[in-house]
C-alpha positions in Angstrom: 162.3 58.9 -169.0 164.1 58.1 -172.7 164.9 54.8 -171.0 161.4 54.2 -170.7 160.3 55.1 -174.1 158.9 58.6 -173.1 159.5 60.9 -175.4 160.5 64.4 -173.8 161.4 66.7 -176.7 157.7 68.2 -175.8 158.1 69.0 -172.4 160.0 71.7 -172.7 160.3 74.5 -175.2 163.2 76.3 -175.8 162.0 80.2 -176.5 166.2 81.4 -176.3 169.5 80.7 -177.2 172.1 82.2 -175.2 175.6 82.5 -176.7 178.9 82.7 -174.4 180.0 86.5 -174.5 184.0 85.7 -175.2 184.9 89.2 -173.9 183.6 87.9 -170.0 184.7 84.7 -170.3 187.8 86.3 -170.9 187.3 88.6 -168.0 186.2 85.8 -165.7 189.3 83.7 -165.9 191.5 86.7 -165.2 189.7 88.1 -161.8 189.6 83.5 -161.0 193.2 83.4 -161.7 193.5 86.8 -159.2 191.1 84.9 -156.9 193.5 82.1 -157.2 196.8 84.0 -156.5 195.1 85.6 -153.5 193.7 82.2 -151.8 196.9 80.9 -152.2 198.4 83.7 -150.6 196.3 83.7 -147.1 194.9 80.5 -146.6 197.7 79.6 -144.3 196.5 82.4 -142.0 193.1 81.2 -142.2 194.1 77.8 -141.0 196.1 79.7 -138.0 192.5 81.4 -137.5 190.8 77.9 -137.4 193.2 76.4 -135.0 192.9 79.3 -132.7 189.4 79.2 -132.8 189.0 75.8 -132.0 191.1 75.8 -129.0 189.0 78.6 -127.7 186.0 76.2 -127.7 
């Protein structure tokens, strides 16, 4: 719509401002990086699963 020349700053008001907690972004990238190491650890198996599976079809 700005390419247009419609101005949309009134469209929308903002009521809140949410600030990122730094204690569960911190959090969050240590169980990811857990996520991470696990994945890595069984998705051989899971493609074992998948071609077992699809030979059953």
């Amino acid at each position: 719509m700005k390419a247009v020349g419609s101005d949309t700053r009134t469209w929308i008001k903002l009521t809140e401002t949410y600030r990122p907690d730094p204690w569960r972004g911190q959090r969050y990238t240590q169980w990811y990086e857990e996520y991470r190491q696990q994945y890595r650890s069984v998705k051989d198996q899971y493609k074992h699963v998948a071609t077992l599976l699809e030979r059953g079809k």
